[in-house]
C-alpha positions as CSV (number, residue, x, y, z in Angstrom):
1,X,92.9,123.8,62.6
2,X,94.7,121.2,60.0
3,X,98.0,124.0,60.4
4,X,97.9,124.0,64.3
5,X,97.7,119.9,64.0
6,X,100.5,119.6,61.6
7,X,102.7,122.2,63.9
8,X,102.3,119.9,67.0
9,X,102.5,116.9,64.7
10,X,105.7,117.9,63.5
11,X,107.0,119.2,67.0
12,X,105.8,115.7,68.6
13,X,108.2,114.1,65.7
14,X,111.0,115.8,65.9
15,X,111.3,115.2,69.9
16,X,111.5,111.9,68.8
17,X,114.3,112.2,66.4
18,X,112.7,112.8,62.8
19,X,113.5,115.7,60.3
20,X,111.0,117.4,58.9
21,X,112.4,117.5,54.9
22,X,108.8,119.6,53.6
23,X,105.0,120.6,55.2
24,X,102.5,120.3,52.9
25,X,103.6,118.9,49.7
26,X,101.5,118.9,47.0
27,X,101.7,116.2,44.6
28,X,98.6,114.7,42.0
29,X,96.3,113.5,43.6
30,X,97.1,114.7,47.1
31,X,99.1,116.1,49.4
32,X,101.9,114.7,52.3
33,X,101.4,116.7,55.4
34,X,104.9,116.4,56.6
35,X,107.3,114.6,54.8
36,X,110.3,113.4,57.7
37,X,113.3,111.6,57.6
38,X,113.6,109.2,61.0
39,X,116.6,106.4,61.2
40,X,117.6,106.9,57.8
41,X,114.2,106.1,56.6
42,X,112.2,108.8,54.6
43,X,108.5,108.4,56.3
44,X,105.4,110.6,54.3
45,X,103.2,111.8,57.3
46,X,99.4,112.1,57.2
47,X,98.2,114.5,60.3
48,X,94.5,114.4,61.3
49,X,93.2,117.2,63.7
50,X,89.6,117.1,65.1
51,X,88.3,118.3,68.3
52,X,85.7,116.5,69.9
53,X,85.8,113.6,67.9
54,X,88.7,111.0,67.6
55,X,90.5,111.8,64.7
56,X,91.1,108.9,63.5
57,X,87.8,109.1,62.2
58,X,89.1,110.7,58.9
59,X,91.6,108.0,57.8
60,X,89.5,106.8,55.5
61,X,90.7,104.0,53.0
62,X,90.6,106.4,49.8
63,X,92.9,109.0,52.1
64,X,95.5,106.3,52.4
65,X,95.2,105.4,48.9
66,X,95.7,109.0,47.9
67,X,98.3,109.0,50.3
68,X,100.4,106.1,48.7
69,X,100.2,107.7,45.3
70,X,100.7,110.8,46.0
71,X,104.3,109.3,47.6
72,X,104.2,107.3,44.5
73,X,105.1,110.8,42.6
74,X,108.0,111.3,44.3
75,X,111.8,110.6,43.0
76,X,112.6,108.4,46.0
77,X,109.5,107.0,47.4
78,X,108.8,106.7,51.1
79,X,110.0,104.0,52.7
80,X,107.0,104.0,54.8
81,X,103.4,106.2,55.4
82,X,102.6,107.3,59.0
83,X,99.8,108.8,60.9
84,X,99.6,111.2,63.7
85,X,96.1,112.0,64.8
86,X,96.1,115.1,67.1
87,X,93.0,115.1,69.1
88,X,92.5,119.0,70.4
89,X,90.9,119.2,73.8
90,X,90.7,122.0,76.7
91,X,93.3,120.8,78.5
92,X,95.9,120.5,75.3
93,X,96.0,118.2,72.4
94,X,96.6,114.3,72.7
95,X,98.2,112.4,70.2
96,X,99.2,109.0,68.5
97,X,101.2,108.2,66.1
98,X,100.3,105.1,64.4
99,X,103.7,104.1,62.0
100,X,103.0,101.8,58.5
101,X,99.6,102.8,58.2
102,X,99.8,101.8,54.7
């Protein structure tokens, strides 16, 4: 379900003008969904994915922690940490993307 989120994460982002640079980026002590460059600004992307419950639900404060390190690693660090919750229902999926999350 997490790969089917990120998919329709990533689609829903570029429509809007981001490049997705990497998908699933591994670095100690987590991992950047989707790592996109928007407006000359290089954005780490959490994705959450739930169905039946609002995914927001899993943003928990040690996730965005994680999050922020895990961008921490990087040569050039974000210049900012987004979330798109994808919220899988029968008719389709609904989404949000909340920008600066932390």
């Amino acid at each position: 379900m997490g790969a089917l989120g990120e998919r329709i994460a990533a689609g829903f982002l570029e429509r809007r003008g981001a490049r997705v640079i990497a998908r699933n980026l591994r670095l100690w002590p987590g991992e950047i969904d989707l790592l996109i460059e928007m407006g000359g600004a290089l954005v780490a992307v959490e994705v959450k994915t739930r169905v039946g419950a609002d995914p927001i639900e899993g943003m928990t404060d040690l996730k965005a922690e994680r999050l922020r390190r895990s961008g921490g690693r990087m040569s050039r660090h974000p210049d900012r940490y987004d979330l798109v919750t994808v919220w899988l229902t029968a008719g389709g999926a609904e989404l949000r993307w909340l920008p600066g999350i932390c």
